[in-house]
PDB file of N, CA, C and O in Angstrom:
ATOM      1  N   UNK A   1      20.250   9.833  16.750  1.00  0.00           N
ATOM      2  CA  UNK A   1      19.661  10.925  15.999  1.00  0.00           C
ATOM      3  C   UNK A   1      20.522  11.263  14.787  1.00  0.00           C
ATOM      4  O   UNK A   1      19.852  11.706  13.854  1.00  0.00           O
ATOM      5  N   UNK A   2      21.658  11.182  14.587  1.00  0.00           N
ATOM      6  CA  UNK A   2      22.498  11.318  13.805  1.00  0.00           C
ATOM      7  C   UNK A   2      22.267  10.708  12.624  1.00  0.00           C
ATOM      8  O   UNK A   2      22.269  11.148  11.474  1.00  0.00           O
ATOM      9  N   UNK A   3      21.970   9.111  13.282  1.00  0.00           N
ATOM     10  CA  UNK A   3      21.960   8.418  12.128  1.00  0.00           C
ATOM     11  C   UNK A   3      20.761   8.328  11.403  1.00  0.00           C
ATOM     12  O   UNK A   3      20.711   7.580  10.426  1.00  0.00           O
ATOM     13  N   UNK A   4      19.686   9.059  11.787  1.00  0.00           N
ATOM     14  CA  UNK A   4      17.994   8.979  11.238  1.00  0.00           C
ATOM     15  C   UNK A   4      18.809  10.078  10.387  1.00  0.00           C
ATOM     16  O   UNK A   4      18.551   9.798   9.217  1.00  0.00           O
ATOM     17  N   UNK A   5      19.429  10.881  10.404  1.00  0.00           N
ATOM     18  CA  UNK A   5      19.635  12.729   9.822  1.00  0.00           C
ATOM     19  C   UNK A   5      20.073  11.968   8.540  1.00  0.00           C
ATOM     20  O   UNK A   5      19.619  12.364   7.466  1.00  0.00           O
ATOM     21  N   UNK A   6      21.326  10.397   8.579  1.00  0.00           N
ATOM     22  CA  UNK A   6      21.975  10.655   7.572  1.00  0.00           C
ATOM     23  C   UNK A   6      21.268   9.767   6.450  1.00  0.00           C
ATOM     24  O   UNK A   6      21.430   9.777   5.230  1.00  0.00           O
ATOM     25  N   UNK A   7      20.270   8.847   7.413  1.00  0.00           N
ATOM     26  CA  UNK A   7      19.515   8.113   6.306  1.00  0.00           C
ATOM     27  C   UNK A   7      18.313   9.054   5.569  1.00  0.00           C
ATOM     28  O   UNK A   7      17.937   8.893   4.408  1.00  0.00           O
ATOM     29  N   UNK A   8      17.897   9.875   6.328  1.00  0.00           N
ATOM     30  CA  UNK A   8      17.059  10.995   5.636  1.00  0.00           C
ATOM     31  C   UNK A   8      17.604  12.016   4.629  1.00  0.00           C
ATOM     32  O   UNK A   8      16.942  12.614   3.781  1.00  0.00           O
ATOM     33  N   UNK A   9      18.788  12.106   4.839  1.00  0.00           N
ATOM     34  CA  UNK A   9      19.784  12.934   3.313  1.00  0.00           C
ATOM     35  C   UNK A   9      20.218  12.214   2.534  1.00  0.00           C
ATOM     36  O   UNK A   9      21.083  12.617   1.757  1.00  0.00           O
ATOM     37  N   UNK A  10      19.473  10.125   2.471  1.00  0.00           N
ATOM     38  CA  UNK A  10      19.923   9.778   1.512  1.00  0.00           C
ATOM     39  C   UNK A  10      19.313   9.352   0.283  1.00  0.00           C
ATOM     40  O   UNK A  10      18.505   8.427   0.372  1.00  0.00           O
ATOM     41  N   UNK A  11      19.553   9.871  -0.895  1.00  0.00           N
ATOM     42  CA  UNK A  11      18.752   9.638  -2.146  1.00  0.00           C
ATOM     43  C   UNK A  11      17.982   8.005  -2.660  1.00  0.00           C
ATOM     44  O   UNK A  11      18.230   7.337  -3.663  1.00  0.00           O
ATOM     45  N   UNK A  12      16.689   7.651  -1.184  1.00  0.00           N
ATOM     46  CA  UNK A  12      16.581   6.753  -1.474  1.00  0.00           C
ATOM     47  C   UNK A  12      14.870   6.608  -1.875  1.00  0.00           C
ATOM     48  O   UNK A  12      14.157   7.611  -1.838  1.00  0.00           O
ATOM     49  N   UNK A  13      14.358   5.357  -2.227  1.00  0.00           N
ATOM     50  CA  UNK A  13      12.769   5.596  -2.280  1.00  0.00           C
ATOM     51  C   UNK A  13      12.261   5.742  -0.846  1.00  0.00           C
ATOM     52  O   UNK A  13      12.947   5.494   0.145  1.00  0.00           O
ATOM     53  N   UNK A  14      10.892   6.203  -0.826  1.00  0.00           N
ATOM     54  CA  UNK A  14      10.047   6.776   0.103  1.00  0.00           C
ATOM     55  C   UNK A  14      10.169   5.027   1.022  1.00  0.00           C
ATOM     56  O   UNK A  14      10.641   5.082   2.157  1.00  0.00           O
ATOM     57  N   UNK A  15       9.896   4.121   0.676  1.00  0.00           N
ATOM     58  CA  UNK A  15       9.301   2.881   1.047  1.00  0.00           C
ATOM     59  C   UNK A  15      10.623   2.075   1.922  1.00  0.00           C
ATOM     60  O   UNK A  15      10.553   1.193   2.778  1.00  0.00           O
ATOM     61  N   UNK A  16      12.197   2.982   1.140  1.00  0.00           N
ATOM     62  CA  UNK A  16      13.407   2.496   2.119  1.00  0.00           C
ATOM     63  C   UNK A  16      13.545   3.229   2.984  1.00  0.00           C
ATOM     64  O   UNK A  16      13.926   2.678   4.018  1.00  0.00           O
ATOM     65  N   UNK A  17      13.423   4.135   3.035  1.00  0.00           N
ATOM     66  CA  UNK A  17      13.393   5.920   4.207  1.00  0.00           C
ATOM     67  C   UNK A  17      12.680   4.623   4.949  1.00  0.00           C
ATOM     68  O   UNK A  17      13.447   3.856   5.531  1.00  0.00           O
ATOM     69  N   UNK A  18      11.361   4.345   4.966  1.00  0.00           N
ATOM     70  CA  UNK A  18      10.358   3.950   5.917  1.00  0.00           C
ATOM     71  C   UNK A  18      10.988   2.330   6.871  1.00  0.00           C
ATOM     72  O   UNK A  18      10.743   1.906   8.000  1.00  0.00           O
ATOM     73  N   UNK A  19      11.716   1.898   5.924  1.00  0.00           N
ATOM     74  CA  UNK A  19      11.769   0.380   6.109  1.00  0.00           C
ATOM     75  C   UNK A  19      13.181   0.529   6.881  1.00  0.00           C
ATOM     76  O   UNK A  19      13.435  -0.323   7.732  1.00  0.00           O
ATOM     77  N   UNK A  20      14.435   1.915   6.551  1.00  0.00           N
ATOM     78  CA  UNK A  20      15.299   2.016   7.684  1.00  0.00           C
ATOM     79  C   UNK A  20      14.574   2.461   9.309  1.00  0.00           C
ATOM     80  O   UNK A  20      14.775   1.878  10.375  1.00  0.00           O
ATOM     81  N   UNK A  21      13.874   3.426   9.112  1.00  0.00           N
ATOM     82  CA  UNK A  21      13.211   3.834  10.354  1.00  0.00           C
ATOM     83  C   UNK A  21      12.702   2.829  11.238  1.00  0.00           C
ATOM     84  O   UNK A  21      12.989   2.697  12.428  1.00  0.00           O
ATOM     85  N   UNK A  22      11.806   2.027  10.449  1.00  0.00           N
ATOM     86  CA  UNK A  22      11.117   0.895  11.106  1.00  0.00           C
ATOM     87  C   UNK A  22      12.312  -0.341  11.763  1.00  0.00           C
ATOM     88  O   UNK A  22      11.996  -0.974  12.770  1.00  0.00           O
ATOM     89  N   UNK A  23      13.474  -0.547  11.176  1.00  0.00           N
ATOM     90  CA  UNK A  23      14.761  -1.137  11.781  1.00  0.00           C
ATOM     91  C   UNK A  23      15.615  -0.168  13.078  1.00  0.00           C
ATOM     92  O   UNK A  23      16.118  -0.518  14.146  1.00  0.00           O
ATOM     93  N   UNK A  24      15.500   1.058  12.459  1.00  0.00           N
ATOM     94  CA  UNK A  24      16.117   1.797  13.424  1.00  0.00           C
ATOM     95  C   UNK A  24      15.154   1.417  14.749  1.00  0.00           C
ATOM     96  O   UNK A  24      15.791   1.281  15.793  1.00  0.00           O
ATOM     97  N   UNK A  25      14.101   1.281  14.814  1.00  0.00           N
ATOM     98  CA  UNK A  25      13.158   1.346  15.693  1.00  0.00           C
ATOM     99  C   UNK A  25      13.400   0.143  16.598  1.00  0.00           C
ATOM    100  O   UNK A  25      13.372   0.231  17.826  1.00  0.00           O
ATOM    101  N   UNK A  26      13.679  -1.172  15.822  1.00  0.00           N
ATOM    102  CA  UNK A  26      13.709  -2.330  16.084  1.00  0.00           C
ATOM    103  C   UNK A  26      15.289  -2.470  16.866  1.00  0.00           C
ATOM    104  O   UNK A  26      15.427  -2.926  18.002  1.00  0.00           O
ATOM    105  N   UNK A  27      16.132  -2.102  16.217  1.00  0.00           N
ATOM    106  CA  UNK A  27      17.341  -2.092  17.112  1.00  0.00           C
ATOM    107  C   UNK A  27      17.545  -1.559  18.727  1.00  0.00           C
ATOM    108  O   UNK A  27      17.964  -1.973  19.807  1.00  0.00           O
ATOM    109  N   UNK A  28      16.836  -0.128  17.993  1.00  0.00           N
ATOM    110  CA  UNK A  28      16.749   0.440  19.841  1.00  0.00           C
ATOM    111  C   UNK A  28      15.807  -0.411  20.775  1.00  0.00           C
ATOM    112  O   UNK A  28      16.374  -0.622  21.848  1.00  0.00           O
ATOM    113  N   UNK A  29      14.889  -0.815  20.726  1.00  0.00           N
ATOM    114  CA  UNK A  29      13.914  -1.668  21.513  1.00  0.00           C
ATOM    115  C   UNK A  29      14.907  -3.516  21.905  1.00  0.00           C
ATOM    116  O   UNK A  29      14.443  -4.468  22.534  1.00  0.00           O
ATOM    117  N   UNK A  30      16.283  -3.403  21.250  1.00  0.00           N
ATOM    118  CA  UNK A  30      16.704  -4.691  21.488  1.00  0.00           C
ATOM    119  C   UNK A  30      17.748  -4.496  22.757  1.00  0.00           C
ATOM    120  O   UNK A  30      18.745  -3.778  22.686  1.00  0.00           O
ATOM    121  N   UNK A  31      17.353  -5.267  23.955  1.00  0.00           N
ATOM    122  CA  UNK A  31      18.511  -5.362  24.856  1.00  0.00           C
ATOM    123  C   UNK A  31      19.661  -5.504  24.719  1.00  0.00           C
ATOM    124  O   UNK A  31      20.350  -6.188  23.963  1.00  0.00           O
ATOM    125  N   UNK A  32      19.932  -4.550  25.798  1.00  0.00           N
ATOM    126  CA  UNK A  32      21.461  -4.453  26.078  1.00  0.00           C
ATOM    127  C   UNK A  32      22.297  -5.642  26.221  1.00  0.00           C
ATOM    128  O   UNK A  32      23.382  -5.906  25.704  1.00  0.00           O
ATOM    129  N   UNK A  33      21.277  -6.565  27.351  1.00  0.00           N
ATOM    130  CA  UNK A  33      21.807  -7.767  28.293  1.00  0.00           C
ATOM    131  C   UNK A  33      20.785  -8.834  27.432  1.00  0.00           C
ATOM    132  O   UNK A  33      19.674  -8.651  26.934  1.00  0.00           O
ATOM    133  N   UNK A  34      21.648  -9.996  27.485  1.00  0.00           N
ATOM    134  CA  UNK A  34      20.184 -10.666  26.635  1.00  0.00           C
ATOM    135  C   UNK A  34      19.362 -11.624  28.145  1.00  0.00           C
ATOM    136  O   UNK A  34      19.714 -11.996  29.265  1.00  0.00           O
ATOM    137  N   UNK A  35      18.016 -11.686  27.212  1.00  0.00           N
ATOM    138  CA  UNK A  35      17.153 -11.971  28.245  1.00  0.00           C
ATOM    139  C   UNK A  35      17.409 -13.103  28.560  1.00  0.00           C
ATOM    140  O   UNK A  35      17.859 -13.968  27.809  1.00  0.00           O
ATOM    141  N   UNK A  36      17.028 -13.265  30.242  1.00  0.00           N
ATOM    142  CA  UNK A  36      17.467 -14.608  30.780  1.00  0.00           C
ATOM    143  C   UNK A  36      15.877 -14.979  31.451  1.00  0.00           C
ATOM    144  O   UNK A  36      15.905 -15.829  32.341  1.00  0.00           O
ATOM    145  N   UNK A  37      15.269 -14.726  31.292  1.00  0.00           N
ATOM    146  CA  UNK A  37      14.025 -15.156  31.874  1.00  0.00           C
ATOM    147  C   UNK A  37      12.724 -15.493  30.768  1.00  0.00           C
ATOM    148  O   UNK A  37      12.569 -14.786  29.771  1.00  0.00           O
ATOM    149  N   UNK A  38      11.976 -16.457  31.022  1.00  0.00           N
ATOM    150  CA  UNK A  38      10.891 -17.021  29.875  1.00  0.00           C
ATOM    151  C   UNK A  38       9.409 -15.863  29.915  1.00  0.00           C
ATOM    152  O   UNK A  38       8.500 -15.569  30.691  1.00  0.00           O
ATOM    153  N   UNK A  39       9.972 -15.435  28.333  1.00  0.00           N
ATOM    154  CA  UNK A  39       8.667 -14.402  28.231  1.00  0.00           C
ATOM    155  C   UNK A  39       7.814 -15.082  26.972  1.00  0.00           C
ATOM    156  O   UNK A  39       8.197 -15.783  26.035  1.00  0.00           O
ATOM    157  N   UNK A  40       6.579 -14.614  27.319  1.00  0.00           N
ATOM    158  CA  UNK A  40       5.738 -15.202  26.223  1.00  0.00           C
ATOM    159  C   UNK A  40       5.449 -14.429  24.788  1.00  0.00           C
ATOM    160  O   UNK A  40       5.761 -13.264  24.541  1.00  0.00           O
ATOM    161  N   UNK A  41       4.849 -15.257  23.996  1.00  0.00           N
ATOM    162  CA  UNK A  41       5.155 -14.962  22.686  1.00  0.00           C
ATOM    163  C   UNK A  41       4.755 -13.217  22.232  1.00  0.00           C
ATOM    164  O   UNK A  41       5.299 -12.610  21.310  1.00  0.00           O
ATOM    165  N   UNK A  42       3.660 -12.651  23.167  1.00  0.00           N
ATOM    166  CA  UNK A  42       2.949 -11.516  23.487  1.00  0.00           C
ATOM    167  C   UNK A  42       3.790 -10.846  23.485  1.00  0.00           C
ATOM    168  O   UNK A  42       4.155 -10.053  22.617  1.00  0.00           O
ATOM    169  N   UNK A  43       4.354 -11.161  24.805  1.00  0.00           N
ATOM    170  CA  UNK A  43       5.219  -9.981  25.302  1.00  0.00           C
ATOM    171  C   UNK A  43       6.461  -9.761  24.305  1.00  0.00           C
ATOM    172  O   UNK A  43       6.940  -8.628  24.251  1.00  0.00           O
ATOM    173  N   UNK A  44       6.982 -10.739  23.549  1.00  0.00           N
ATOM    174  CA  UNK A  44       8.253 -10.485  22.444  1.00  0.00           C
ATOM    175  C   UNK A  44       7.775  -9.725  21.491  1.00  0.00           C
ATOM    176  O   UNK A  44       8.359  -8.807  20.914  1.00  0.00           O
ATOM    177  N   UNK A  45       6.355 -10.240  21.275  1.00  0.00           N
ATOM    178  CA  UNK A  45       5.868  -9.309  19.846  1.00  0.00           C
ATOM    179  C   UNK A  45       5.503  -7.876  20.168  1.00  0.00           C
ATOM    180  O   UNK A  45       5.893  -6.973  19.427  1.00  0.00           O
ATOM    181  N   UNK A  46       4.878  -7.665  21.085  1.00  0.00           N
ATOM    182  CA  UNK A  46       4.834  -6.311  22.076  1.00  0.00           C
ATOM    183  C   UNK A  46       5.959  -5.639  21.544  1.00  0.00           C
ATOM    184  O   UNK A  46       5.977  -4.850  20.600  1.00  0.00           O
ATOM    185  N   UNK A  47       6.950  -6.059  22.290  1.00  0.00           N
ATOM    186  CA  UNK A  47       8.547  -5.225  22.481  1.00  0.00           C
ATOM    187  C   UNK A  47       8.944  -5.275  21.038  1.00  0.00           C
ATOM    188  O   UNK A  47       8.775  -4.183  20.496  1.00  0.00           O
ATOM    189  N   UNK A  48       9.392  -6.151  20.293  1.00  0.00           N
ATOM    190  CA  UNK A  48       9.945  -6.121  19.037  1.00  0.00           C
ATOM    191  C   UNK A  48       9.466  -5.709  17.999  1.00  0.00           C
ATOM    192  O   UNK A  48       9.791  -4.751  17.296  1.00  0.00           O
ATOM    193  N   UNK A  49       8.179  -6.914  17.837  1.00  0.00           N
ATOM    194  CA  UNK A  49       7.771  -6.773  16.396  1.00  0.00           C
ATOM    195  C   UNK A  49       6.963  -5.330  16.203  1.00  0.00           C
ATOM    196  O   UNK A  49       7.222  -4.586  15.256  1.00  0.00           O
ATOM    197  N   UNK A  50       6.083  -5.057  17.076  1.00  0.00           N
ATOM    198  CA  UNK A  50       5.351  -3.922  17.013  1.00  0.00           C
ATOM    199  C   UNK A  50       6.238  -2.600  16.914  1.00  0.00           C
ATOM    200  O   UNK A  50       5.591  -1.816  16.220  1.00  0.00           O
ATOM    201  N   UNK A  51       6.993  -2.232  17.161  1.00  0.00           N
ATOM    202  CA  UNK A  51       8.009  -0.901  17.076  1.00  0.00           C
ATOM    203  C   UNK A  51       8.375  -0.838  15.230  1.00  0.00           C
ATOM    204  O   UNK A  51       8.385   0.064  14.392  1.00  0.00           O
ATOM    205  N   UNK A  52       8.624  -2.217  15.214  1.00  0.00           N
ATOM    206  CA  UNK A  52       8.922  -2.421  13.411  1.00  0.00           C
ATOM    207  C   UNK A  52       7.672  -2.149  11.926  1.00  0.00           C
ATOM    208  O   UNK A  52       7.711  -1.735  10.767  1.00  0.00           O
ATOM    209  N   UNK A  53       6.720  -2.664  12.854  1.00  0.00           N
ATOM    210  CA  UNK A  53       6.147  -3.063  12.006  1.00  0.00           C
ATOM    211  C   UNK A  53       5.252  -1.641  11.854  1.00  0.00           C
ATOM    212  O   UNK A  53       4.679  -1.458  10.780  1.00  0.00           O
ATOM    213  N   UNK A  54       5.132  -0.644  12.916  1.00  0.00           N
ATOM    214  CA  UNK A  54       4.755   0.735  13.277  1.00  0.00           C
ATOM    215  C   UNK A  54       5.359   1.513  12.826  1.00  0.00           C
ATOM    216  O   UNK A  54       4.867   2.546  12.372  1.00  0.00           O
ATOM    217  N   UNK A  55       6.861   1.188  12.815  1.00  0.00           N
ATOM    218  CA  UNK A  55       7.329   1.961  11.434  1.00  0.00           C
ATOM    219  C   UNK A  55       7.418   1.855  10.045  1.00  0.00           C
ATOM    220  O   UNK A  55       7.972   2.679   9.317  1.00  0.00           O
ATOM    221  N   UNK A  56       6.825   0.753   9.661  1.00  0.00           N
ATOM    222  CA  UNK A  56       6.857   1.156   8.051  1.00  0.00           C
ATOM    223  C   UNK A  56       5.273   1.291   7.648  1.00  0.00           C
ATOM    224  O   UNK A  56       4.861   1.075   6.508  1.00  0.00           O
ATOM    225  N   UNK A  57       4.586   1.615   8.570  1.00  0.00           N
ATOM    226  CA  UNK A  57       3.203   1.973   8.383  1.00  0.00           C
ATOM    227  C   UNK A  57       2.463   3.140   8.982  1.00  0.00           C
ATOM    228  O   UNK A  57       1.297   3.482   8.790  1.00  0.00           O
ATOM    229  N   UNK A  58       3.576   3.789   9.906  1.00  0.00           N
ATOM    230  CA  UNK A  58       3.353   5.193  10.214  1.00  0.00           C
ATOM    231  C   UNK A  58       4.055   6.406   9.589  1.00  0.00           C
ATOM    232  O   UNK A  58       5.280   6.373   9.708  1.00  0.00           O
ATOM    233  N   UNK A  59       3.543   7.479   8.942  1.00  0.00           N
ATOM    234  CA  UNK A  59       3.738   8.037   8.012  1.00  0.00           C
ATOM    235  C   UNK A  59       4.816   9.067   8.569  1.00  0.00           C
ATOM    236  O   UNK A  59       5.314   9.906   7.819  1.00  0.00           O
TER     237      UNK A  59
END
């Protein structure tokens, strides 16, 4: 939370505000432990890509 506060007090365009959030988003959704078991392409895009890609297109 800290770090959304300090990218939001920073003098940047509307479209980088959006494009840190949408990374911030993407980091937290990345395991702790890395995965040891075979997941399909669904389920990666599920977990990853969608958190990212939801943030630079949700307002």
């Amino acid at each position: 939370e800290q770090a959304d506060t300090k990218v939001k007090s920073l003098p940047l365009e509307p479209y980088i505000h959006k494009f840190a959030k949408a990374l911030r988003q993407l980091i937290m959704k990345l395991p702790v432990m890395p995965i040891g078991e075979d997941f399909s392409e669904t389920e990666l895009c599920s977990w990853f890509v969608k958190p990212f890609v939801s943030g630079i297109f949700d307002d």
